[in-house]
MITOR-296156 format. One line per field, with one value per residue (C-alpha): residue number from 1; residue in one letter; x, y, z. Coordinates in steps of 0.02 Angstrom, whole numbers, plus 50000, padded with zeros to 5 digits. Layout:
num = NUM:... $
residuo = A:... $
px = X:... $
py = Y:... $
pz = Z:... $
// end
This chain:
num = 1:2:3:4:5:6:7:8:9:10:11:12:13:14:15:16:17:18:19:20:21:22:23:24:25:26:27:28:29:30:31:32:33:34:35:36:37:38:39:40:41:42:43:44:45:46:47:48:49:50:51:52:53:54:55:56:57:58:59:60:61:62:63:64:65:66:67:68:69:70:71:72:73:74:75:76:77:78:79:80:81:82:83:84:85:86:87:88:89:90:91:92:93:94:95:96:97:98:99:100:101:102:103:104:105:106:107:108:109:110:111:112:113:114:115:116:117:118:119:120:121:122:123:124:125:126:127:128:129:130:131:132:133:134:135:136:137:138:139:140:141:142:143:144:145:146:147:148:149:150:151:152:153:154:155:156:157:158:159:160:161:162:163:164:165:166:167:168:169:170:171:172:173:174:175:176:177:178:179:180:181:182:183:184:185:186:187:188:189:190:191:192:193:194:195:196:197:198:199:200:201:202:203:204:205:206:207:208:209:210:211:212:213:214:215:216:217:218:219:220:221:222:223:224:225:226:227:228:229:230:231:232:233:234:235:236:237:238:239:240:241:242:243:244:245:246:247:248:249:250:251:252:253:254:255:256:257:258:259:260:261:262:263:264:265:266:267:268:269:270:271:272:273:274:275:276:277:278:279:280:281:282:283:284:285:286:287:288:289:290:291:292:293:294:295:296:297:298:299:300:301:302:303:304:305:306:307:308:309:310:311:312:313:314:315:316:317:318:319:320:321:322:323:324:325:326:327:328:329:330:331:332:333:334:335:336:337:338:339:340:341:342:343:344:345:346:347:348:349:350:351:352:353:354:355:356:357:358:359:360:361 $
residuo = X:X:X:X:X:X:X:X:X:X:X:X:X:X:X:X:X:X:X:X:X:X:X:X:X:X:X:X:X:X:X:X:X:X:X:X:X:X:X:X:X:X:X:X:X:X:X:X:X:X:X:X:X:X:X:X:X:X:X:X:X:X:X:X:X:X:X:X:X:X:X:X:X:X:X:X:X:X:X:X:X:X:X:X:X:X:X:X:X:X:X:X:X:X:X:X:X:X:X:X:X:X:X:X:X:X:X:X:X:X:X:X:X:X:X:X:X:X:X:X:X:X:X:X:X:X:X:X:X:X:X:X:X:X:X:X:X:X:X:X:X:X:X:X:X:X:X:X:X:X:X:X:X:X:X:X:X:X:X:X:X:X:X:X:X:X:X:X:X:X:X:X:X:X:X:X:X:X:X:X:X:X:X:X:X:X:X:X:X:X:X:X:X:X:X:X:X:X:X:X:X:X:X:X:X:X:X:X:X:X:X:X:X:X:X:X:X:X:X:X:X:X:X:X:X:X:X:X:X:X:X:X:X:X:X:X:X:X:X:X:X:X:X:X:X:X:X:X:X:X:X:X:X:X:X:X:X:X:X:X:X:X:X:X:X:X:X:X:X:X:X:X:X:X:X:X:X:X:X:X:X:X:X:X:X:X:X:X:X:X:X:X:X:X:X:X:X:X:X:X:X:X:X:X:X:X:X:X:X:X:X:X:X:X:X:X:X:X:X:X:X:X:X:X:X:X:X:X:X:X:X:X:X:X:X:X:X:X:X:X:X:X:X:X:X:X:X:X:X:X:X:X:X:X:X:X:X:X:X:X:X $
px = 50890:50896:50741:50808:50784:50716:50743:50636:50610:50431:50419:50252:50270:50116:49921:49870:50033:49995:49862:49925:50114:50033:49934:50111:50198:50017:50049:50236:50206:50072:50178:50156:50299:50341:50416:50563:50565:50554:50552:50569:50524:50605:50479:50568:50529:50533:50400:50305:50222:50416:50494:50359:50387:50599:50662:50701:50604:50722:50835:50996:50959:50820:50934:51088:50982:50918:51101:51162:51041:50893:50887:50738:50593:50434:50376:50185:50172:50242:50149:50233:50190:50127:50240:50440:50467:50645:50743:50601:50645:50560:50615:50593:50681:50849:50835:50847:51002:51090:51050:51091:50922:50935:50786:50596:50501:50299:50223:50043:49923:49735:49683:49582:49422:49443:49366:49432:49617:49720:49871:50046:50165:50309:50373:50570:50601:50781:50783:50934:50945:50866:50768:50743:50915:50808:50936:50840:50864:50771:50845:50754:50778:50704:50569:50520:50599:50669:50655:50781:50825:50950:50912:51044:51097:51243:51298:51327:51131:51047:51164:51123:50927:50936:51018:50905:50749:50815:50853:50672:50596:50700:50656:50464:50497:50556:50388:50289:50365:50340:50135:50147:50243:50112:49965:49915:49898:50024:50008:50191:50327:50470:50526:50523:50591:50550:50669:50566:50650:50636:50778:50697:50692:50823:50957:51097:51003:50873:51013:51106:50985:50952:51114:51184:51010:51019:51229:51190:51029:51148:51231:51249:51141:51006:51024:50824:50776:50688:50724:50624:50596:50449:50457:50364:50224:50167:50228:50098:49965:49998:50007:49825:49767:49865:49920:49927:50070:50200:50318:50429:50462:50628:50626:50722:50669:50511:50442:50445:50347:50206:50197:50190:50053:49936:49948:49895:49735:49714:49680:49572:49659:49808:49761:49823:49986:50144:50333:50499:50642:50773:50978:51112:51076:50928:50751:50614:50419:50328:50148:50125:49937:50011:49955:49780:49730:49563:49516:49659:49604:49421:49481:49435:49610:49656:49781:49824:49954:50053:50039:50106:50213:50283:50296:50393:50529:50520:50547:50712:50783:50774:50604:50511:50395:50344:50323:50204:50105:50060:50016:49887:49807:49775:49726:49587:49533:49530:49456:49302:49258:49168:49306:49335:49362:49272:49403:49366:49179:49170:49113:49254:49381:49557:49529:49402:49511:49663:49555:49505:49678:49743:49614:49666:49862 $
py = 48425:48477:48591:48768:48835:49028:49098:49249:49361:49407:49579:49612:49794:49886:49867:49767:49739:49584:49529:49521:49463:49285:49294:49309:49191:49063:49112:49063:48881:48857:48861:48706:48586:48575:48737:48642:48774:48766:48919:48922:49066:49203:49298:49467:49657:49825:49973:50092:49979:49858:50062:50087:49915:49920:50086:50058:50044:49951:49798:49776:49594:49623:49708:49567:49404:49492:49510:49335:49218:49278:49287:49415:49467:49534:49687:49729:49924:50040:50171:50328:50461:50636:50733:50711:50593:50589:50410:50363:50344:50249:50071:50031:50196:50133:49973:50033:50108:49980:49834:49959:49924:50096:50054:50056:49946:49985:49913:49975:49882:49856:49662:49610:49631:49791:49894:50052:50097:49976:50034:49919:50031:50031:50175:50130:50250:50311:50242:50314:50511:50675:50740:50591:50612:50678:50821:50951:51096:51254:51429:51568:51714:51907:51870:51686:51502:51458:51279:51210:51030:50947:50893:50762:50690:50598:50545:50346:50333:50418:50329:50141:50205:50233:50085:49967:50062:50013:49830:49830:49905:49765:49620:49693:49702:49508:49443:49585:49479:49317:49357:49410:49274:49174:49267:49375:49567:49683:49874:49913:49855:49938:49979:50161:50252:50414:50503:50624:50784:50978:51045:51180:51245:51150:51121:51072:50919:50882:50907:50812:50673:50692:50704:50544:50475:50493:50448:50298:50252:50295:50109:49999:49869:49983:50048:49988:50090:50218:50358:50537:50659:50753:50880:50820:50951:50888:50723:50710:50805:50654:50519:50546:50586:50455:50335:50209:50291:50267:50108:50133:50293:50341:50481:50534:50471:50623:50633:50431:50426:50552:50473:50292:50327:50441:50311:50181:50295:50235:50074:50089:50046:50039:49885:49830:49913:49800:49867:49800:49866:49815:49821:49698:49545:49588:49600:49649:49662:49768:49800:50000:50040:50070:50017:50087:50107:50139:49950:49876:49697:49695:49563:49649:49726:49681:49556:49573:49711:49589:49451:49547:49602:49417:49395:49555:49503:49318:49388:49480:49333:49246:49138:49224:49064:49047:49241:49208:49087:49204:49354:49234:49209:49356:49420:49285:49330:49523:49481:49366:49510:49376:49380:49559:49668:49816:49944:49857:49879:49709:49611:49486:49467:49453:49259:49249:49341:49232:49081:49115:49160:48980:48883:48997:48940 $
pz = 50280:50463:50505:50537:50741:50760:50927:50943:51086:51132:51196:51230:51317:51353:51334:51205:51166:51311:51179:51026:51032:51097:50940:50819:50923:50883:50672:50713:50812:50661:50515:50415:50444:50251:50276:50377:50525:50702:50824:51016:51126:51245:51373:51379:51460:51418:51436:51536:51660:51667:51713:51853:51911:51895:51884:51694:51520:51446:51565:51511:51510:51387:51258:51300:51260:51105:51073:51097:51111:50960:50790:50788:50905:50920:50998:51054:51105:51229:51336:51352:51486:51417:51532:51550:51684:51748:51673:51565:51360:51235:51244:51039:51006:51133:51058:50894:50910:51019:50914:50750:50673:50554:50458:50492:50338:50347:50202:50184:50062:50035:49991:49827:49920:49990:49820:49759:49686:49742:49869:49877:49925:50065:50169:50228:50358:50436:50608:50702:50680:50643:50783:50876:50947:51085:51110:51169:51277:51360:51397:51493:51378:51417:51277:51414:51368:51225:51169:51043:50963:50856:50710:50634:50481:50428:50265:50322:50393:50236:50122:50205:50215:50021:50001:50074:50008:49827:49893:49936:49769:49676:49786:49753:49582:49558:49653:49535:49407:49449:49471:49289:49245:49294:49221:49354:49325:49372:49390:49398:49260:49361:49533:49592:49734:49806:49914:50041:50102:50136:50061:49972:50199:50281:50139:50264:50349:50220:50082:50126:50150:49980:49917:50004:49965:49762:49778:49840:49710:49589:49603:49455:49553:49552:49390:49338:49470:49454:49566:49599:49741:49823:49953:50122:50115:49929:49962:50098:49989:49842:49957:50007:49821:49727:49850:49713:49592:49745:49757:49885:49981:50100:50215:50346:50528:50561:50417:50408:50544:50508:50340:50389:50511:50414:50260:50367:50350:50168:50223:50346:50499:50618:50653:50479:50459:50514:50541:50555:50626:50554:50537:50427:50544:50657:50632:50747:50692:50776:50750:50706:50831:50998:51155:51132:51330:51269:51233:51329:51421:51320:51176:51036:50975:50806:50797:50593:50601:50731:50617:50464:50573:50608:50408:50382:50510:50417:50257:50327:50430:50239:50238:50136:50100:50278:50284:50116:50202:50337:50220:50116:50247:50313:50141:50146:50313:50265:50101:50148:50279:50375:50552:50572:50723:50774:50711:50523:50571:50625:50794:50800:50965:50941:50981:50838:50715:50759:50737:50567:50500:50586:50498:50319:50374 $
// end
């Protein structure tokens, strides 16, 4: 059978962005050719220093050979000014919407050798809506400005966020399976999802998150599902406490994001925690530490969450052996403890850390 062709854009953005998107597109070229895949590679822009340089964040002719000539993409990190600076937006956040990638997967886990309670859980967060509409406005009043922003929900995006949150907990389920199958031990028996919200305050938005949210779980398909709720305040409270009872958990697009980062807490490190945008035939990984200015250009940035990152777009362009491939050995680097940057408490450089997970590939 003909070896299947990736094209995958490489949008390396800001900081060490530059450093780490050569590192996935390395884990990529060194698949092992049993796996019957071969990529090639598009050099694309978008970010802070590509605005400064063109006048935009985001060229049109980035976002059109996404469109027609890739089947998914990588993006590093984007620096964002701390003031408003007039035609600057987030590039990931446009690109989000105009290639319709509604959902943000961050899967946060700790490895066998990491000790403690072990943590396996995924946070699928809306992409698209609530307040990062960016529709904001500021009225002089008598009492000084007045600062207001839309917050928006619609049935179709928190119905479609649900749906692919259950997807996930099932496809979870059947590799949970499998390990037992084979012996291995298991500390789940069945798939869980829980819906995040604020209701109880904002019972318009947030309710109707929910209520699309639980329609939608409600499916035959996803009738072994099991399906709860937690309000965000309490949800973030148990998260931290028991970070192990939770399977998969779908919130709207905010509290998604505050969630996703502050888990990646529980494991120690941004540098850990991959993401993939993704919509019903796109996928783009994108590692979730930023462009971290601070050691930008000294080699030591931690090239693991970009090369989850490459498996979790894998896994949702359909190879989900090559994507396994990558993830065992990264475990095995994580887990010997012997190649590990400085924000693990290591003395490795990205080059070192790359090396080790090549040689474990």
């Amino acid at each position: 059978m003909a070896a299947r062709t990736l094209r995958i854009g490489l949008i390396p953005g800001d900081g060490i962005g530059r450093e780490v998107i050569p590192a996935g597109r390395r884990i990529l070229e060194a698949l092992p050719a049993s796996l019957n895949l071969k990529f090639s590679f598009v050099d694309l822009d978008a970010g802070w220093d590509t605005f400064k340089r063109t006048g935009t964040a985001l060229p049109e002719k980035t976002v059109e050979t996404l469109k027609k000539e890739c089947d998914g993409a990588l993006f590093g990190a984007v620096s964002s000014p701390t003031t408003k600076v007039a035609g600057y937006s987030s590039p990931i956040v446009a690109l989000r919407k105009r290639l319709d990638l509604y959902a943000n997967v961050r899967p946060v886990k700790t490895t066998a050798g990491a000790g403690g309670s072990p943590i396996d859980l995924v946070i699928v967060r809306e992409n698209t809506e609530d307040l990062y509409v960016k529709e904001e406005r500021t009225t002089d009043t008598p009492n000084g400005k007045v600062a207001e922003a839309v917050k928006r929900i619609s049935e179709r995006a928190s119905s479609r966020i649900a749906t692919m949150a259950g997807e996930i907990a099932l496809r979870r389920q059947k590799i949970r399976d499998v390990a037992a199958a084979s012996g291995a031990a298991v500390t789940r028996s069945k798939p869980m999802v829980t819906i995040t919200h604020k209701s109880n305050v904002l019972s318009q938005t947030d309710g109707l998150f929910r209520e699309a949210s639980r329609q939608a779980l409600a499916a035959q398909k996803f009738a072994n599902v099991e399906v709860e709720e937690q309000i965000v305040d309490s949800m973030v409270y148990k998260l931290f406490r028991q970070p192990q009872y939770y399977d998969v958990i779908v919130a709207p697009n905010l509290y998604g994001d505050i969630l996703s980062d502050g888990a990646a807490a529980l494991v120690g490190s941004l540098g850990l925690v991959p993401s993939a945008n993704v919509g019903d035939s796109f996928a783009i990984g994108e590692p979730c530490h930023g462009s971290a200015p601070d050691i930008e250009g000294k080699g030591i940035a931690n090239p693991i969450a970009t090369l989850r990152s490459v498996a979790l777009m894998l896994e949702f362009l359909g190879e989900e052996p090559a994507a396994a491939k990558i993830y065992a050995a990264v475990d095995a680097n994580l887990d010997e403890g012997k190649f590990l940057s400085p924000d693990l408490g290591g003395k490795a450089t990205t080059q070192e850390v790359l090396e080790d997970v090549l040689k474990r590939l």
